[in-house]
Structure formats: structure tokens, C-alpha cells
KOLMAR-371700 format. One record per residue: residue number from 1; residue in three letters; x negated, y negated, z negated of N, C-alpha, C in turn. Coordinates in Angstrom, 3 decimals, padded with zeros to 6 digits. Layout:
% residues N
<site NUM; Ala; <X; Y; Z>; <X; Y; Z>; <X; Y; Z>> ...
END
This chain:
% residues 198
<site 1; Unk; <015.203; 014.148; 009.913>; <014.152; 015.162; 009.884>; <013.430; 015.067; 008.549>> <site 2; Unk; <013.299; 015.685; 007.326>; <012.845; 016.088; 006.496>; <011.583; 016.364; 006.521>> <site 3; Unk; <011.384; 015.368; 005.521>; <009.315; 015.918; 004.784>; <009.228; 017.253; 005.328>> <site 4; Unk; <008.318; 017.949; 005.424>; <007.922; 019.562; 005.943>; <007.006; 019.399; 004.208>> <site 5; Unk; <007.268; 020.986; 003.597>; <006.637; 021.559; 002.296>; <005.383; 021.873; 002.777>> <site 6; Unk; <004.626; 021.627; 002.142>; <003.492; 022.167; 002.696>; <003.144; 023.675; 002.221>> <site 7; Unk; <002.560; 024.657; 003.735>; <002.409; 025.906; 003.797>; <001.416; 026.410; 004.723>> <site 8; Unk; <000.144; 027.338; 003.827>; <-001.260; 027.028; 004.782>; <-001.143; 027.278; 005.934>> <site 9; Unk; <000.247; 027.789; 006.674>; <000.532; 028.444; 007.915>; <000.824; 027.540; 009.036>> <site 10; Unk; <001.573; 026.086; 008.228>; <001.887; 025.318; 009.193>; <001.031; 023.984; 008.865>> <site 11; Unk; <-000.084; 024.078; 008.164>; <-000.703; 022.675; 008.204>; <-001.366; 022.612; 008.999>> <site 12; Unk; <-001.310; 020.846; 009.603>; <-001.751; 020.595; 011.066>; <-003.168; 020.229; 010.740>> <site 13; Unk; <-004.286; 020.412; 011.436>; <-005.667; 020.242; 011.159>; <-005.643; 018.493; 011.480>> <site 14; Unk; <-006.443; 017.910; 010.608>; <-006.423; 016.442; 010.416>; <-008.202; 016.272; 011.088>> <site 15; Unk; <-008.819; 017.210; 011.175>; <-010.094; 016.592; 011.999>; <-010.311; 016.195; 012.956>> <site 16; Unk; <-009.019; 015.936; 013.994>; <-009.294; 014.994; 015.096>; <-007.883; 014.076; 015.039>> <site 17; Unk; <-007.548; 013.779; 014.175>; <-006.235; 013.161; 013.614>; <-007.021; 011.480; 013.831>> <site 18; Unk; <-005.881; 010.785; 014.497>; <-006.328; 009.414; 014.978>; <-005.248; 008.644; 014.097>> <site 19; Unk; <-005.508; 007.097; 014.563>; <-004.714; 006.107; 013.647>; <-004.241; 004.753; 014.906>> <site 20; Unk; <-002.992; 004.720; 014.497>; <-002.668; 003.764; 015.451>; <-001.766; 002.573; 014.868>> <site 21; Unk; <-001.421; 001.634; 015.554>; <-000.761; 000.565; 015.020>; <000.717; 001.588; 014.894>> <site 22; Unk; <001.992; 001.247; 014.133>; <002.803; 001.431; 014.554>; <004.156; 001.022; 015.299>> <site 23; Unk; <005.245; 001.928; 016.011>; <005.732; 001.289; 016.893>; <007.515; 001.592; 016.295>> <site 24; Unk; <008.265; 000.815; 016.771>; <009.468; 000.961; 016.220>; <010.035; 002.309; 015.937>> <site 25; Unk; <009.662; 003.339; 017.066>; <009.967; 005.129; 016.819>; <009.472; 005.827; 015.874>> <site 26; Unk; <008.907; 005.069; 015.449>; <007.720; 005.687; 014.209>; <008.509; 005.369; 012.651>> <site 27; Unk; <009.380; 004.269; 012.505>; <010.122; 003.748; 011.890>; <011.125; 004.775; 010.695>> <site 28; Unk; <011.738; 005.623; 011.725>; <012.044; 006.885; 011.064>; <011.372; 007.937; 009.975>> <site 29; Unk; <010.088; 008.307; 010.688>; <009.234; 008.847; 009.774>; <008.908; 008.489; 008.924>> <site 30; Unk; <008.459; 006.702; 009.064>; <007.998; 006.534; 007.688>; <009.038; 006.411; 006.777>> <site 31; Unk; <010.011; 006.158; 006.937>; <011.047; 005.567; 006.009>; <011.428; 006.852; 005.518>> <site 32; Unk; <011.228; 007.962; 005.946>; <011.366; 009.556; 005.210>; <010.099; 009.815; 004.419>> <site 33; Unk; <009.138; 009.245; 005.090>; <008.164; 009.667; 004.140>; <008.010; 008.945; 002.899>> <site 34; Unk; <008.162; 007.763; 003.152>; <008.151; 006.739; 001.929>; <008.493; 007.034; 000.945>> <site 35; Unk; <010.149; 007.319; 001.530>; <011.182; 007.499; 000.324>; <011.469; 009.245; -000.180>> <site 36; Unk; <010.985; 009.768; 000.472>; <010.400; 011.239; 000.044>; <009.649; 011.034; -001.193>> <site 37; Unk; <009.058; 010.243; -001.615>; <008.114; 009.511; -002.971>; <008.554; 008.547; -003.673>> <site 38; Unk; <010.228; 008.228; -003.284>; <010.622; 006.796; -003.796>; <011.113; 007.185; -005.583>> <site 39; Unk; <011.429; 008.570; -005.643>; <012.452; 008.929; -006.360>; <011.439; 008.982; -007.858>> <site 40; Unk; <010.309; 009.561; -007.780>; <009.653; 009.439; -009.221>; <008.744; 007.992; -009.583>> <site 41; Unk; <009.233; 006.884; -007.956>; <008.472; 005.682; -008.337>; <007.349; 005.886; -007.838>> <site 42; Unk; <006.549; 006.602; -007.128>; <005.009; 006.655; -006.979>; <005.217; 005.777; -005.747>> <site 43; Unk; <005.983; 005.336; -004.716>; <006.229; 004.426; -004.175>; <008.117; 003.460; -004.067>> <site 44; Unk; <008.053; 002.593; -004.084>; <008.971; 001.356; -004.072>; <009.922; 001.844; -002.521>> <site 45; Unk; <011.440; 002.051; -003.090>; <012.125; 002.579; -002.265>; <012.232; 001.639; -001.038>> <site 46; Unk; <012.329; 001.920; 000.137>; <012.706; 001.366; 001.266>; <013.304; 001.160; 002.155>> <site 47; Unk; <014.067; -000.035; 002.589>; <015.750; 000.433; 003.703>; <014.993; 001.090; 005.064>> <site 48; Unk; <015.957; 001.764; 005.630>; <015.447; 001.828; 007.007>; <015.159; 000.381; 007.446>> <site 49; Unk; <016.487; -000.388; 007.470>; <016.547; -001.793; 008.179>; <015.052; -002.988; 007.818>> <site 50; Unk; <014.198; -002.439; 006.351>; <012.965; -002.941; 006.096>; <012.747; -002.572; 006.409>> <site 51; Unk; <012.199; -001.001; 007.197>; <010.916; -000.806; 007.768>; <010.755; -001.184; 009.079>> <site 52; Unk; <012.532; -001.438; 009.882>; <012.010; -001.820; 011.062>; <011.684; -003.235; 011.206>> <site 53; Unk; <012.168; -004.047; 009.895>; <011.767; -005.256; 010.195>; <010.335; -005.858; 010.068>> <site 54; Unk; <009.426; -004.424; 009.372>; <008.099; -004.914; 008.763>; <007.264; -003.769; 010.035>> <site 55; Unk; <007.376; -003.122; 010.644>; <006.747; -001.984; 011.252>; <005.794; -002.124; 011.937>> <site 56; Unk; <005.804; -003.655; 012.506>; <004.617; -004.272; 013.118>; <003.246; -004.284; 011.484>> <site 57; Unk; <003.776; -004.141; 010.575>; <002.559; -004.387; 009.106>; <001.470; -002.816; 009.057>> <site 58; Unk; <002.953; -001.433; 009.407>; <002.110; -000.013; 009.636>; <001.685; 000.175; 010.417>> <site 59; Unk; <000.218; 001.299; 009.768>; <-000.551; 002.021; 010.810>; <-000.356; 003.491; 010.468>> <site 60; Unk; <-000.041; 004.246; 011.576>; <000.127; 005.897; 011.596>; <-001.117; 006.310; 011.785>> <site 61; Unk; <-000.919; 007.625; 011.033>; <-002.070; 008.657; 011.605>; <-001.063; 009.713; 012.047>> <site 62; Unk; <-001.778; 010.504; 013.089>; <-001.427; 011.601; 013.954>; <-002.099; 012.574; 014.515>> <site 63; Unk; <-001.529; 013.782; 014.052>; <-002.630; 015.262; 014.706>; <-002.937; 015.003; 016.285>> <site 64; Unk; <-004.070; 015.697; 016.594>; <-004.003; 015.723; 017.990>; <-003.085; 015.567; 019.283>> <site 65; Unk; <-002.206; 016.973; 018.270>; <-000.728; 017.797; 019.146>; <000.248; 015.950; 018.920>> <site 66; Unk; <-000.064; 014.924; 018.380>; <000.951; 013.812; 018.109>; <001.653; 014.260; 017.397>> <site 67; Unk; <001.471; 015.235; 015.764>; <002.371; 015.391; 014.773>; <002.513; 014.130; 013.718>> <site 68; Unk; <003.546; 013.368; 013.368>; <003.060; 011.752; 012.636>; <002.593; 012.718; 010.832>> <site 69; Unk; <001.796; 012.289; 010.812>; <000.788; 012.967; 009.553>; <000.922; 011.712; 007.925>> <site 70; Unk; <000.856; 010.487; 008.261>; <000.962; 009.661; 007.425>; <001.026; 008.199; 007.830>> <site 71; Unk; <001.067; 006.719; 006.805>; <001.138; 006.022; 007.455>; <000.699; 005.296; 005.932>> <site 72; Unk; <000.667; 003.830; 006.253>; <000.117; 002.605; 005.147>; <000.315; 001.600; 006.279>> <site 73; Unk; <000.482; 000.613; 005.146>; <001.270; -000.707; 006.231>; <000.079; -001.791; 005.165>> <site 74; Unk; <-000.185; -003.072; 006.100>; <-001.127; -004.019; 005.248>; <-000.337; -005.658; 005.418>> <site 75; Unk; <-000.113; -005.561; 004.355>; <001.159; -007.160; 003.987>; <000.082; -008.293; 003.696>> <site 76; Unk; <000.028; -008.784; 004.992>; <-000.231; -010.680; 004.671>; <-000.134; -011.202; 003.360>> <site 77; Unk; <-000.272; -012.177; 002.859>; <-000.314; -012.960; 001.910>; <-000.697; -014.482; 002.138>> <site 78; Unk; <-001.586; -014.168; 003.388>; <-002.485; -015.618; 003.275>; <-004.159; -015.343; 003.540>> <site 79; Unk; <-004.883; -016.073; 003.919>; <-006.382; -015.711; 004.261>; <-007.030; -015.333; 003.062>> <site 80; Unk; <-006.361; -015.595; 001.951>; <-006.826; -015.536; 000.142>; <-006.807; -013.874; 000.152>> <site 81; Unk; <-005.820; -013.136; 001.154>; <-005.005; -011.894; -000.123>; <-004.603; -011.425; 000.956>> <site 82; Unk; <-004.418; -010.281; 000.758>; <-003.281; -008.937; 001.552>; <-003.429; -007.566; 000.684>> <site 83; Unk; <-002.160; -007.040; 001.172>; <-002.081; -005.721; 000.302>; <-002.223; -004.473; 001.250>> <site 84; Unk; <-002.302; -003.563; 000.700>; <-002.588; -002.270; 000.949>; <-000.956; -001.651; 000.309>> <site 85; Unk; <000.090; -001.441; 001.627>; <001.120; -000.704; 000.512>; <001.343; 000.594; 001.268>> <site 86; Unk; <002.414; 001.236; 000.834>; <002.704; 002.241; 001.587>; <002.205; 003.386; 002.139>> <site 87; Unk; <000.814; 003.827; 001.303>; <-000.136; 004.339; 002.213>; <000.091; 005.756; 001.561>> <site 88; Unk; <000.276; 006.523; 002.383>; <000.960; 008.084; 001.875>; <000.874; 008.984; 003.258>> <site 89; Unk; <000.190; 010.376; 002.762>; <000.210; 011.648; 003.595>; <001.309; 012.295; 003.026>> <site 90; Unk; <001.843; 013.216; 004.752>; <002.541; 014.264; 004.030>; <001.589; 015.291; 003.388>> <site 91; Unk; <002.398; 016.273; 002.779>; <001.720; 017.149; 001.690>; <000.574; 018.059; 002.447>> <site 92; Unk; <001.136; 018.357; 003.055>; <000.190; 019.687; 004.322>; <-000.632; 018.749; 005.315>> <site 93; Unk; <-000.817; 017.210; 004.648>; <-002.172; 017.025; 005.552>; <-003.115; 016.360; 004.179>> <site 94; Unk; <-002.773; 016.712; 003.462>; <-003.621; 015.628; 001.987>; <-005.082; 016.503; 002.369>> <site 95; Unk; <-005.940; 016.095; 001.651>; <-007.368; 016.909; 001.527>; <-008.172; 016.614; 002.882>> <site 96; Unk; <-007.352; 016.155; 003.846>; <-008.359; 016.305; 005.299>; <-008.903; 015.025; 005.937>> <site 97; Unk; <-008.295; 013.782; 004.911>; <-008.971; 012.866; 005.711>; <-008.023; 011.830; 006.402>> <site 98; Unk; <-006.811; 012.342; 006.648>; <-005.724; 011.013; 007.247>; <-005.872; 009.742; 006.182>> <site 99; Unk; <-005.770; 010.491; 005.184>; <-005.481; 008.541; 004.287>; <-006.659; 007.981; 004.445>> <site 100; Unk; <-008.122; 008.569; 004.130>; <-009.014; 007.686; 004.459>; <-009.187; 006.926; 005.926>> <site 101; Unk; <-008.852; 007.441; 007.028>; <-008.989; 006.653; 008.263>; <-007.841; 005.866; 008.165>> <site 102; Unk; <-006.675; 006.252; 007.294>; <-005.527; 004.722; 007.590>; <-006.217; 003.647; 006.504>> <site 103; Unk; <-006.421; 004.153; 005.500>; <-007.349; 002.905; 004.779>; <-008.590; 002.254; 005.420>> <site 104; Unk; <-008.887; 003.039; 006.129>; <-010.278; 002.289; 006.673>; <-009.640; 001.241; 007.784>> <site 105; Unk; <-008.461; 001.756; 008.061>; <-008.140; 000.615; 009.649>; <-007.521; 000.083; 008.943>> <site 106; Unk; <-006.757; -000.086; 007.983>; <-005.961; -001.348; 007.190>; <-007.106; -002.172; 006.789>> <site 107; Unk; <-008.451; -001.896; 006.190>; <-008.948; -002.196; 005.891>; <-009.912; -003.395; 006.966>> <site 108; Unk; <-010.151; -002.394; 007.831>; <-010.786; -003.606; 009.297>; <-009.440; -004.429; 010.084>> <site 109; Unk; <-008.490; -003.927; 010.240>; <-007.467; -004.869; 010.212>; <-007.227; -006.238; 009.139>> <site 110; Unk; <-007.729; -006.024; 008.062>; <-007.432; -007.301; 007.273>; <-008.873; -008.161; 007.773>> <site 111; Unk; <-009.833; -007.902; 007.407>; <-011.475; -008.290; 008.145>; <-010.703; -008.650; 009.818>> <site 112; Unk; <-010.360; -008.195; 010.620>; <-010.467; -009.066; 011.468>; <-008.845; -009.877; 011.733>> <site 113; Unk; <-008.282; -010.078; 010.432>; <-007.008; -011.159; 010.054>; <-008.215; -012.393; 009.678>> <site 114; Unk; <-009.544; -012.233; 009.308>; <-010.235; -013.075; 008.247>; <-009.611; -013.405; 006.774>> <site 115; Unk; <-008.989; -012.215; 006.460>; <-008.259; -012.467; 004.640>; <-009.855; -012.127; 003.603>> <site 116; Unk; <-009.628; -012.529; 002.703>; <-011.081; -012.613; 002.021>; <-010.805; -010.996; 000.684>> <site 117; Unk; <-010.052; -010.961; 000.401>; <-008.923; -010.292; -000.548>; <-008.481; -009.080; 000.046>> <site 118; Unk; <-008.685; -007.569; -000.565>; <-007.623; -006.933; -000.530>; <-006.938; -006.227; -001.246>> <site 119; Unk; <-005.692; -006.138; -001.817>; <-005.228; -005.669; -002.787>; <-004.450; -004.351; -003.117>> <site 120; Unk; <-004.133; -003.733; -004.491>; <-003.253; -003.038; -003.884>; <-002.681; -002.639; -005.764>> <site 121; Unk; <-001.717; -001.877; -005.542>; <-001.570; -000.953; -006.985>; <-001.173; 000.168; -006.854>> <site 122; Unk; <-001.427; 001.055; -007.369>; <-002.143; 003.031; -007.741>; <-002.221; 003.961; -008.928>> <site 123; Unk; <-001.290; 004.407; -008.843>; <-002.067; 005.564; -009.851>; <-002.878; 006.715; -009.705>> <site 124; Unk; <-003.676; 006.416; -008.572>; <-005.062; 007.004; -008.297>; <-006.324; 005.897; -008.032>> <site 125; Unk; <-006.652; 005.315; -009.020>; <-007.486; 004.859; -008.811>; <-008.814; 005.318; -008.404>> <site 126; Unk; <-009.250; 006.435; -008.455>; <-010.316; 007.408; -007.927>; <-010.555; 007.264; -006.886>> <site 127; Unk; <-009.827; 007.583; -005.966>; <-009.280; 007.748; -004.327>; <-009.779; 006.193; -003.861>> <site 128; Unk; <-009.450; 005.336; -004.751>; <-009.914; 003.428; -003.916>; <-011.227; 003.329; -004.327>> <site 129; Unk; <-011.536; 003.738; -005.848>; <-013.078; 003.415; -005.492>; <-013.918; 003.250; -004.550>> <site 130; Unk; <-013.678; 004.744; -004.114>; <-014.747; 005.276; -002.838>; <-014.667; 004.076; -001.574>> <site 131; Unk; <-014.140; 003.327; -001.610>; <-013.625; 002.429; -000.339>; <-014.151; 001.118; -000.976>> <site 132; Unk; <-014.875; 000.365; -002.286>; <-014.902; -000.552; -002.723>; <-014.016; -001.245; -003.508>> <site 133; Unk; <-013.071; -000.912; -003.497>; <-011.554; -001.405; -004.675>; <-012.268; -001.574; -006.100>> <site 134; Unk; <-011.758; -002.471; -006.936>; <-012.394; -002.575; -008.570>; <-010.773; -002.844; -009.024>> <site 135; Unk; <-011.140; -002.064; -010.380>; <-009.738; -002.234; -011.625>; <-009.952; -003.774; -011.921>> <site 136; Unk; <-008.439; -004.518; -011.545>; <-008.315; -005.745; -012.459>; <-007.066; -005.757; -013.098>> <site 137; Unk; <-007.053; -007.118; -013.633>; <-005.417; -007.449; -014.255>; <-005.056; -007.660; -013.285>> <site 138; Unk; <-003.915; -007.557; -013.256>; <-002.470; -007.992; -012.624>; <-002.260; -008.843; -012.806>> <site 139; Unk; <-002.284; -009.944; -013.484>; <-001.942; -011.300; -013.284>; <-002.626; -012.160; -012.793>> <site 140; Unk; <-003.568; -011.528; -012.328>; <-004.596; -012.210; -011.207>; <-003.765; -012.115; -009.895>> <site 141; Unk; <-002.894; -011.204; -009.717>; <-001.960; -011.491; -008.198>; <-000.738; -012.057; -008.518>> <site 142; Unk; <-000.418; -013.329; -008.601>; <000.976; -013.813; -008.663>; <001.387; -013.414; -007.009>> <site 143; Unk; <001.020; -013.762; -006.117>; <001.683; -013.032; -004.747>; <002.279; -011.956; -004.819>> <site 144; Unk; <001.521; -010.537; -005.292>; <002.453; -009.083; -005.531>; <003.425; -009.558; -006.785>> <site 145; Unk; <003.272; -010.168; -008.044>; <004.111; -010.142; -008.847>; <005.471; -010.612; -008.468>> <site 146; Unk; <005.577; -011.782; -007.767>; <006.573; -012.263; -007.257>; <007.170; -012.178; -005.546>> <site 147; Unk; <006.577; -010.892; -004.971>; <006.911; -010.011; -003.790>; <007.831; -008.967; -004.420>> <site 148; Unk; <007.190; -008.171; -005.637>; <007.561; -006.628; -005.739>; <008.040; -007.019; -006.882>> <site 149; Unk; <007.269; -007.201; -008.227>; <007.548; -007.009; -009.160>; <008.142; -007.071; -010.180>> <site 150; Unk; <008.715; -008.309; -009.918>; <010.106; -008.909; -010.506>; <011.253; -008.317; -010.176>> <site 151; Unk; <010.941; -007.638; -008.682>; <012.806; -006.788; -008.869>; <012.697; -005.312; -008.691>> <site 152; Unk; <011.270; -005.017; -009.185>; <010.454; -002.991; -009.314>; <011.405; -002.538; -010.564>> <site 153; Unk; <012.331; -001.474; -010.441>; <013.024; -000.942; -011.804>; <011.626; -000.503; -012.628>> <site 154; Unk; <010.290; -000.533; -012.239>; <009.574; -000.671; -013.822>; <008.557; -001.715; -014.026>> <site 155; Unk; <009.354; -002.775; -013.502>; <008.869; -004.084; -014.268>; <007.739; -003.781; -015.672>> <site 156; Unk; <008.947; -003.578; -016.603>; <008.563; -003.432; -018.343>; <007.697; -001.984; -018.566>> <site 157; Unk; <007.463; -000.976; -017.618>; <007.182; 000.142; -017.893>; <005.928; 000.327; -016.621>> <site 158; Unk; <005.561; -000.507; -016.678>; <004.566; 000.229; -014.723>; <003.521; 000.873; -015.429>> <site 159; Unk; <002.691; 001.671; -015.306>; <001.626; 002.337; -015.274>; <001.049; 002.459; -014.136>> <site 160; Unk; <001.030; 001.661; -013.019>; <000.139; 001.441; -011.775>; <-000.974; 000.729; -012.706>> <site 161; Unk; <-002.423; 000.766; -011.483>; <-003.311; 000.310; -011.435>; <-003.134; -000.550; -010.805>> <site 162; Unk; <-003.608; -001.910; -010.805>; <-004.594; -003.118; -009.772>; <-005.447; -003.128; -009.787>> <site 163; Unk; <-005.931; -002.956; -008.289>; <-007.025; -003.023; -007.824>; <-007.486; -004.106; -006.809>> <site 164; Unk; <-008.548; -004.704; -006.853>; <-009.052; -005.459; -005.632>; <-010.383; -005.092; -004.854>> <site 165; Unk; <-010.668; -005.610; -003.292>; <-011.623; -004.981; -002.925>; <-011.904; -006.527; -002.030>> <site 166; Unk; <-012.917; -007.389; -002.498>; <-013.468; -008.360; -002.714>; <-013.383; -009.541; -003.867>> <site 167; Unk; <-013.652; -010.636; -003.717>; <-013.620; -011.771; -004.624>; <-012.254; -011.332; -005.235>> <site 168; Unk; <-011.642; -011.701; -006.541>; <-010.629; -012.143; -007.045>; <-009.961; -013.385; -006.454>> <site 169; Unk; <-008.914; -013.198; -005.639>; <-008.099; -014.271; -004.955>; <-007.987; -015.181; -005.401>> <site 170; Unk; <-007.675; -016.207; -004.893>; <-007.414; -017.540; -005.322>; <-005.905; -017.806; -004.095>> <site 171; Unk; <-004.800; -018.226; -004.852>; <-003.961; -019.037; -004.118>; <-004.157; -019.830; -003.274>> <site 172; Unk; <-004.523; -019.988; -001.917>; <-004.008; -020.798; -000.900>; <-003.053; -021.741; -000.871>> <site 173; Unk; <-003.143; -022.861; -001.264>; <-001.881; -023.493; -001.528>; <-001.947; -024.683; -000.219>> <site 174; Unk; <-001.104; -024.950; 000.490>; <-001.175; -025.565; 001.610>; <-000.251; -026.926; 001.471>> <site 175; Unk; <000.975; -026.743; 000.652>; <001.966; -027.780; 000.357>; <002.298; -027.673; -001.260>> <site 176; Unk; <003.187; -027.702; -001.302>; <003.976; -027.761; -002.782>; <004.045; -026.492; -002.553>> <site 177; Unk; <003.401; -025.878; -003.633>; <002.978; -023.775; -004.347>; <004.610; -023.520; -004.761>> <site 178; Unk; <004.985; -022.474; -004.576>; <005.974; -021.951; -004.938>; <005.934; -020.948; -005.799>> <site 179; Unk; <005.109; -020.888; -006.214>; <003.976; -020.135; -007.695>; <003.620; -021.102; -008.789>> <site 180; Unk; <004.312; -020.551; -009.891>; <003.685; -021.622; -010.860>; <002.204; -021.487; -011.497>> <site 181; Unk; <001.717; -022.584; -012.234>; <000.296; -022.424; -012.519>; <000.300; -021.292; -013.182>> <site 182; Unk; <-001.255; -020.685; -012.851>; <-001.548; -019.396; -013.363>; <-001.501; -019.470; -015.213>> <site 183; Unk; <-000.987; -020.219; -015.897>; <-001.006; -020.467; -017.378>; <000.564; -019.682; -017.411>> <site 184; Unk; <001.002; -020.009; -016.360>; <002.502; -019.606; -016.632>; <002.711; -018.344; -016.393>> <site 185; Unk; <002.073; -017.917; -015.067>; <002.121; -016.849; -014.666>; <001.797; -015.733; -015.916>> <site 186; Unk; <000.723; -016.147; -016.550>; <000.480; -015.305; -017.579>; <001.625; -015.055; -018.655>> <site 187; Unk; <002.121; -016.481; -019.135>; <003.199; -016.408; -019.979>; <004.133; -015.215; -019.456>> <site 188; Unk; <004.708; -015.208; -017.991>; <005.574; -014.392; -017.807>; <005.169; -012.519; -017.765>> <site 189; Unk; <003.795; -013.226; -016.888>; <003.749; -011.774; -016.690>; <002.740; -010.418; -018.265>> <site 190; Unk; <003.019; -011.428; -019.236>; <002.572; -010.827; -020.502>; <002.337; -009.841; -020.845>> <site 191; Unk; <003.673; -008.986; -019.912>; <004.106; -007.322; -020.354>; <003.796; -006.564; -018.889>> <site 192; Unk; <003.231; -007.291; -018.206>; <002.710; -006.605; -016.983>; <001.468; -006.108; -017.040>> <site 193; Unk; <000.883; -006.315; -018.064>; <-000.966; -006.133; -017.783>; <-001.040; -005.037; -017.734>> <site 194; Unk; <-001.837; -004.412; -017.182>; <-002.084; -003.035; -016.268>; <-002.514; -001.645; -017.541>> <site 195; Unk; <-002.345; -000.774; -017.090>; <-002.805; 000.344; -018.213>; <-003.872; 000.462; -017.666>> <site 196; Unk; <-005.122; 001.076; -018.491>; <-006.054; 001.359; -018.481>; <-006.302; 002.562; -017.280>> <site 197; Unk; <-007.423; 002.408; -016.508>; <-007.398; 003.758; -015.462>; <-007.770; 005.370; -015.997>> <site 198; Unk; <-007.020; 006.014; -015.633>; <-007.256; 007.555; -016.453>; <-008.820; 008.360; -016.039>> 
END
């Protein structure tokens, strides 16, 4: 089933549009919607077989009638950190309000994980302000660098934003870190530092 174009005839009204955990049936949609956006990079392509293995991470929003409207999934890290990924409306519900109620429940979802941290990267940084998010470097998250970013085809080229929305994380390190010291991290991640927000 294919993205729907958006057309003022068939957009579903998002003012009583709710948000729910999601459930394996839901799996489908997102993985169309995702990757409906995978192709110019504005989001990181995704197998079906990942989304059902992560689907317990998304939360849907949905019209009244139960049309699935959008979704954002919130990735663990550790009580230090979690991310904000995946978070995308279809076209004919943008403007009304779904992404802000899935950000707001990713958002009280991490608050009651007790993570101190939440993260994310954007090329709308506008849109996170309003929610508390601040522009940082990127090499302040070795967690996303070495989740995504080492195998993102634009490693050398990203023009995302990082953003955080509390303290600047600190690694959790519980045993022997599987992250090298942040001296290194920098060494590597040299050519990662973030572009400036537009």
C-alpha cells in the first residue's frame, strides 16, 4: 500500500488524531513510510525485517476513523541518552499536529524510561526547538556515531543537525566501554561536525 499524495480532498483531519505504542501490524506502514523518505536521505533506509524487530521502539499516530497518519520510534542508549528517530507524517497530515503529539509521547516515554538525554539529528531544526532541543556537535554522541553513522552513505557529506534536549550526555560506562575515549572519538569523527542550522 503506497504513501497516499497529498490532496485537500482526501486529507484526514488530525484534531482528534491520537498516539499509540506500536504493534507488529503497524510494521508495514511504517516501513512504507520511512522508506517513502529513504531515497533523498531525509531518513536512513529500513528493512522490513528491522522494523519488525525494533517496533516495540514506535509510536503511531492515527485519525479518529484509525487512518495510520505517522509514526517516530525512541532508541535506548542507556539512562545517559536516547534518540528520537524515525519521526515522519504522511504528506496530507503535516500542518495539523500528528508529529507534535508523537514527539511529545516519545518524549514522556523517555522521562518515564528515567534517560536524562534526548537526542536526535534534522534538517529542521525549527520544528525541535519548540519542544526544548538545542544545536550541538556531533561528537558529543559517540552512541549515534557508532549506531548510524559509520555505515550512513553520507558519512563524509551529512548536513543533518544535532540536537539535544537536556544535559549533554555523558557515557554510562558500566564495564569495559566499547567506545573509545572521547579524544578519539573526535580524531575520527573530525569530518562529522555538524553544519550550521539554516
Amino acid at each position: 500500500m503506497p504513501v497516499s499524495e497529498s490532496t485537500s480532498s482526501s486529507r484526514p483531519r488530525v484534531g482528534g488524531a491520537t498516539v499509540r505504542k506500536a504493534k507488529l501490524p503497524d510494521a508495514v506502514n511504517i516501513f512504507e513510510l520511512v522508506n517513502s523518505l529513504s531515497g533523498d536521505g531525509t531518513l536512513l533506509r529500513r528493512s522490513y525485517a528491522e522494523i519488525c524487530e525494533n517496533v516495540r521502539d514506535f509510536t503511531v499516530a492515527e485519525s479518529e476513523s484509525g487512518v495510520f497518519l505517522g509514526c517516530g520510534a525512541l532508541h535506548l542508549y542507556g539512562p545517559h541518552l536516547a534518540e528520537v528517530r524515525s519521526i515522519v507524517v504522511k504528506p496530507e497530515a503535516k500542518g495539523q499536529g500528528a508529529g507534535g503529539k508523537l514527539l511529545r509521547a516519545l518524549l514522556d516515554e523517555a522521562e518515564d524510561q528515567g534517560v536524562t538525554s534526548v537526542c536526535l539529528f534534522t534538517r529542521i531544526p525549527d520544528f525541535f526547538f519548540h519542544f526544548g532541543f538545542r544545536v550541538v556537535d556531533r561528537t558529543v554522541l559517540p552512541d549515534k556515531i557508532y549506531k548510524d553513522c559509520q555505515t550512513c552513505p553520507r558519512l563524509y557529506a551529512c548536513d543533518e543537525v544535532a540536537m539535544v534536549r537536556g544535559p549533554v550526555p555523558k557515557v554510562a560506562v558500566l564495564g569495559p566501554s566499547k567506545f573509545p575515549a572521547p579524544e578519539l572519538v573526535k580524531l575520527q569523527a573530525g569530518s562529522l561536525t555538524s553544519t550550521p542550522a539554516k
